[in-house]
Residue frames relative to the residue before (quaternion, step in Angstrom):
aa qw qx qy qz dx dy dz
X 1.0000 0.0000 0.0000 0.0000 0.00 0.00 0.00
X 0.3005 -0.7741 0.5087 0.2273 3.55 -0.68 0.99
X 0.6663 -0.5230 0.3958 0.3548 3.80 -1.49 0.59
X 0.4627 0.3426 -0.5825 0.5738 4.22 0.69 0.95
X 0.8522 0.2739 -0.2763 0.3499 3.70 -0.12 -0.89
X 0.5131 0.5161 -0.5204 0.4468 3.65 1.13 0.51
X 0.6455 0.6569 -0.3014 0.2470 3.06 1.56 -1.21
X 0.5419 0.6203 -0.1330 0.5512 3.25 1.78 -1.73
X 0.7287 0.3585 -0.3707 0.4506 3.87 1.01 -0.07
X 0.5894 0.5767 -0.3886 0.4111 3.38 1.05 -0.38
X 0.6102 0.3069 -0.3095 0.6616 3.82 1.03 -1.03
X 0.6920 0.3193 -0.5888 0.2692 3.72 -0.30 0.62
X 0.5523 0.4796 -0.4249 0.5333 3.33 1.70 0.29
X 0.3053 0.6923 -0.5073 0.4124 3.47 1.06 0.14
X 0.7194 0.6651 -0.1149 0.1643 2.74 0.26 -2.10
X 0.6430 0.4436 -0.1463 0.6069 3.17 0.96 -2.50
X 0.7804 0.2854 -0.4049 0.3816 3.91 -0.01 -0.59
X 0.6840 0.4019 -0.5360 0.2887 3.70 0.69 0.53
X 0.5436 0.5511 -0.4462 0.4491 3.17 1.32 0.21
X 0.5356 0.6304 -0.2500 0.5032 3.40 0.86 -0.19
X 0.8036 0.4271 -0.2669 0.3172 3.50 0.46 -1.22
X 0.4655 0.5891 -0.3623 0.5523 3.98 1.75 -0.41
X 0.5787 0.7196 -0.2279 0.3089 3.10 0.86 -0.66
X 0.7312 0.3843 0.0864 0.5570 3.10 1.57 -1.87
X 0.5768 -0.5484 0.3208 0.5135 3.38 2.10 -0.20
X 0.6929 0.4565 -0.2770 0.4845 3.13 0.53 -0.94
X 0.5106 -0.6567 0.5047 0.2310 3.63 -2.02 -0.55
X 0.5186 -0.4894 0.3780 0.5904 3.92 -0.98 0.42
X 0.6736 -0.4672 0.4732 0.3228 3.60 -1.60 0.53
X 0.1595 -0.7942 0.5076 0.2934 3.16 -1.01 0.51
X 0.7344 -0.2299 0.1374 0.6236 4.23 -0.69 -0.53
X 0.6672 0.5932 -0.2310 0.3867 3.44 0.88 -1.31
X 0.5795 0.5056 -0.2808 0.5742 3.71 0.81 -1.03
X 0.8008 0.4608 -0.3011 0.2362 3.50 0.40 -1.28
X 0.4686 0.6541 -0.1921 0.5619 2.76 1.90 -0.95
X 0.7039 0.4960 -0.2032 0.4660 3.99 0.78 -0.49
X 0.5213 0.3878 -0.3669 0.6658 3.23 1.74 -0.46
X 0.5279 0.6842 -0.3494 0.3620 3.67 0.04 -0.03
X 0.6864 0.3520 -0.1823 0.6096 3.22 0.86 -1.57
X 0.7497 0.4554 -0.3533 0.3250 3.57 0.66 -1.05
X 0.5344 0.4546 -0.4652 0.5397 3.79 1.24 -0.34
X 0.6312 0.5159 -0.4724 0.3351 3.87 0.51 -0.58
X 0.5552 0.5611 -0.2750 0.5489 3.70 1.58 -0.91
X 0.7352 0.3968 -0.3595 0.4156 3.36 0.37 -0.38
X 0.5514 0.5811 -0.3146 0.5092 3.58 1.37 -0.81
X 0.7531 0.3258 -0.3797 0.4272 3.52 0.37 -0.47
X 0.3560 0.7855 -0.3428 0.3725 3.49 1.03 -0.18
X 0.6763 0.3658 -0.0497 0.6375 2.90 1.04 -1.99
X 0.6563 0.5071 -0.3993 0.3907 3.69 0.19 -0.05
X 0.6442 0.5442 -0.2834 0.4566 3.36 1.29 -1.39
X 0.5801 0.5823 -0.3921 0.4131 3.50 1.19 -1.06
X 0.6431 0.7246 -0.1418 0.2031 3.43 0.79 -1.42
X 0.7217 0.3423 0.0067 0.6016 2.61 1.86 -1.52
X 0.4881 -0.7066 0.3390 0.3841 3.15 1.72 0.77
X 0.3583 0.6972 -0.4871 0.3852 3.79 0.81 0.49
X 0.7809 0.2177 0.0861 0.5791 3.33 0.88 -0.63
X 0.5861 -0.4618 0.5825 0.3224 3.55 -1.83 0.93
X 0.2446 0.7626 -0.5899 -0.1028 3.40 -1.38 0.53
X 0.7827 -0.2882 0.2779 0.4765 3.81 -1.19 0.20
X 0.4336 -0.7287 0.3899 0.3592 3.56 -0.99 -0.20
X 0.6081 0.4116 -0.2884 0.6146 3.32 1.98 -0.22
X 0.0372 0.8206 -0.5693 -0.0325 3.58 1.02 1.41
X 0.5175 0.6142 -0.4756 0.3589 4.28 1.20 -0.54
X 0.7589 0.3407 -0.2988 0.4676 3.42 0.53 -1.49
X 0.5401 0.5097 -0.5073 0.4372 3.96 0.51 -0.40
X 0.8011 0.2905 -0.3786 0.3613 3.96 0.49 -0.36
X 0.5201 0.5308 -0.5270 0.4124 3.48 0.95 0.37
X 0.3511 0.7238 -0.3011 0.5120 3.35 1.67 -0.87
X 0.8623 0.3805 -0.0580 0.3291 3.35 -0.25 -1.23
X 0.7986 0.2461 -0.2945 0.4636 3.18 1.05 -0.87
X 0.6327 0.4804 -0.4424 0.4161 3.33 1.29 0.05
X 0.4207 0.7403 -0.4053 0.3326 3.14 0.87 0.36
X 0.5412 0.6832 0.0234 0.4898 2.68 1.44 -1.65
X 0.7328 0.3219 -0.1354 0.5839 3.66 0.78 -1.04
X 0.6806 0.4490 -0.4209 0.3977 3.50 1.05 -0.31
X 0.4069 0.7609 -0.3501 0.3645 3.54 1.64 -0.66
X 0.8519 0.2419 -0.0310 0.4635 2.99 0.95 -1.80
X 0.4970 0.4486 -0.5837 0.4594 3.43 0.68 0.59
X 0.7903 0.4551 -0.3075 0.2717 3.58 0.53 -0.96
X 0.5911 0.4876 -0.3510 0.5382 3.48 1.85 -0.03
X 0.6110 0.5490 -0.4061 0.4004 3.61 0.81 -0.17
X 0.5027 0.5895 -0.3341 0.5369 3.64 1.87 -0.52
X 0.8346 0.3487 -0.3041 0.2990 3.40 0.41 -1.06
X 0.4313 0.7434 -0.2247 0.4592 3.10 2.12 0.00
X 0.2132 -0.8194 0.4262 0.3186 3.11 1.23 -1.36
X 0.3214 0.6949 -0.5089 0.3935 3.10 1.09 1.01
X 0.2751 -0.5997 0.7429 0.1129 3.84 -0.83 1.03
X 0.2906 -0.8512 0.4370 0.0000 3.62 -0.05 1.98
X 0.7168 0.4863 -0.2500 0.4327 3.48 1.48 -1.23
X 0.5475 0.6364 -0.2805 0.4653 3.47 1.67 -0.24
X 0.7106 0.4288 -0.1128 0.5463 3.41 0.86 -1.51
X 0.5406 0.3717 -0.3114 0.6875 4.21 1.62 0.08
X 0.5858 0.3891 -0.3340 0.6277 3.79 0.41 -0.04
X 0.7152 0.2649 -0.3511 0.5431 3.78 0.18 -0.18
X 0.7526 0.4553 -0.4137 0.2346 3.38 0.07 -0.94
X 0.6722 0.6209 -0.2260 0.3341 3.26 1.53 -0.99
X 0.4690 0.6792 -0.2294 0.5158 2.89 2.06 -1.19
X 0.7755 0.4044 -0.0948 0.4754 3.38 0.90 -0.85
X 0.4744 0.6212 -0.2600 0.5669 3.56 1.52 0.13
X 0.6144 0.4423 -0.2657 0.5969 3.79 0.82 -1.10
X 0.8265 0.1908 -0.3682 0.3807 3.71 0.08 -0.70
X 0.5638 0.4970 -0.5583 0.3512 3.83 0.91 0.00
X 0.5658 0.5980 -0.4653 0.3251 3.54 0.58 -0.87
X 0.8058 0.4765 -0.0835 0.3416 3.23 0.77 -1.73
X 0.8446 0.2559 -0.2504 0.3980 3.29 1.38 0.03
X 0.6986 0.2431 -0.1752 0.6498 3.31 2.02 -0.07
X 0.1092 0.7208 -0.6254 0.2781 3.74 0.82 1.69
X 0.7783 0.3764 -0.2678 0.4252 3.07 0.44 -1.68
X 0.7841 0.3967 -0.3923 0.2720 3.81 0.74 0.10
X 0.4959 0.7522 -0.3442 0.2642 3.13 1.30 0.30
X 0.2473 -0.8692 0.2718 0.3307 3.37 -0.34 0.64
X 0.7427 -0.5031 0.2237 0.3812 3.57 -0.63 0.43
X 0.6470 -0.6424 0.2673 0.3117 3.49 -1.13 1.03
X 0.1372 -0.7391 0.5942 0.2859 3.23 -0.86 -0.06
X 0.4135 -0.5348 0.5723 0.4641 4.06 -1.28 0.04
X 0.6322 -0.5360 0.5354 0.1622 2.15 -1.84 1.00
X 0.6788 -0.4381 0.3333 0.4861 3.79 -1.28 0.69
X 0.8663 0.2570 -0.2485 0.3489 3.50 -0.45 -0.77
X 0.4540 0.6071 -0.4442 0.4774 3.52 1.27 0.52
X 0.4989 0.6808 -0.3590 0.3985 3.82 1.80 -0.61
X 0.7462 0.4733 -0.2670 0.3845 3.31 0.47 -1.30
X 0.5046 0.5785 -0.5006 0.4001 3.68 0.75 -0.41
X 0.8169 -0.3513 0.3520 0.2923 3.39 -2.08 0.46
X 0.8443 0.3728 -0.2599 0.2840 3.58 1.05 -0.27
X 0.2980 0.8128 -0.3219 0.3832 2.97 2.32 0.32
X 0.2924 -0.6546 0.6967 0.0261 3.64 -0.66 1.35
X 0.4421 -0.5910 0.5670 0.3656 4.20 -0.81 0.90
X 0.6422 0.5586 -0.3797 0.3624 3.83 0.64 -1.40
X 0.7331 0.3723 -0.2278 0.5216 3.67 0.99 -0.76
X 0.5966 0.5963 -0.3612 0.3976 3.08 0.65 0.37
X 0.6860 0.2949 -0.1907 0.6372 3.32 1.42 -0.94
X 0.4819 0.6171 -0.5065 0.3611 3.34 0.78 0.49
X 0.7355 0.2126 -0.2609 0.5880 3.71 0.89 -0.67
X 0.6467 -0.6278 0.3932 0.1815 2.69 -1.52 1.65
X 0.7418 -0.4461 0.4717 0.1679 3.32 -1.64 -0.40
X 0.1580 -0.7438 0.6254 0.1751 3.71 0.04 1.31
């Protein structure tokens, strides 16, 4: 199935849960909410990753929980990018389009990562590197 006719299924699940949701008391989601189901399938996805990587307790059907998960995950974000008004297969067709020539022409000038803040405090944090990166 191609990314319009997954897309066209996700806002007809849109749909069935706003008819549904007055129903239950409550209202159709709005961008913001949808956008919260998102993060929470992304929370749940890493769950299932952490489990994966033996970091973590997981289920016993940890395979079918990650198809589970990530298609969750993709339905989140097709159906918030609709209510957004974002024409997703365009704006992925550009970005990607637009990915090949950054890699390929400003790699060598980028400058090298730093960790992220809470990656400092761990056992391998040096004070000198610490006060070296600035202040968000």
């Amino acid at each position: 199935m191609a990314l319009p006719e997954l897309a066209c299924r996700s806002v007809e699940g849109r749909i069935r849960f706003a008819a549904i949701e007055p129903a239950r008391g409550g209202t159709p989601w709005s961008r913001a909410e949808l956008a919260q189901v998102f993060l929470g399938e992304v929370g749940a996805l890493m769950k299932r990753v952490r489990a994966k990587e033996g970091r973590r307790e997981g289920p016993p059907d940890l395979e079918a929980k990650g198809e589970h998960e990530w298609a969750d995950g993709c339905w989140s974000v097709l159906g918030g990018a609709e209510a957004d008004g974002v024409d997703l297969e365009r704006a992925l067709a550009t970005r990607m389009d637009g990915v090949g020539r950054t890699r390929a022409v400003g790699a060598a000038s980028r400058p090298e990562r730093r960790p992220f803040r809470h990656q400092l405090g761990g056992p391998k944090c040096r004070p000198a590197e610490c006060e070296a990166i600035p202040a968000i």
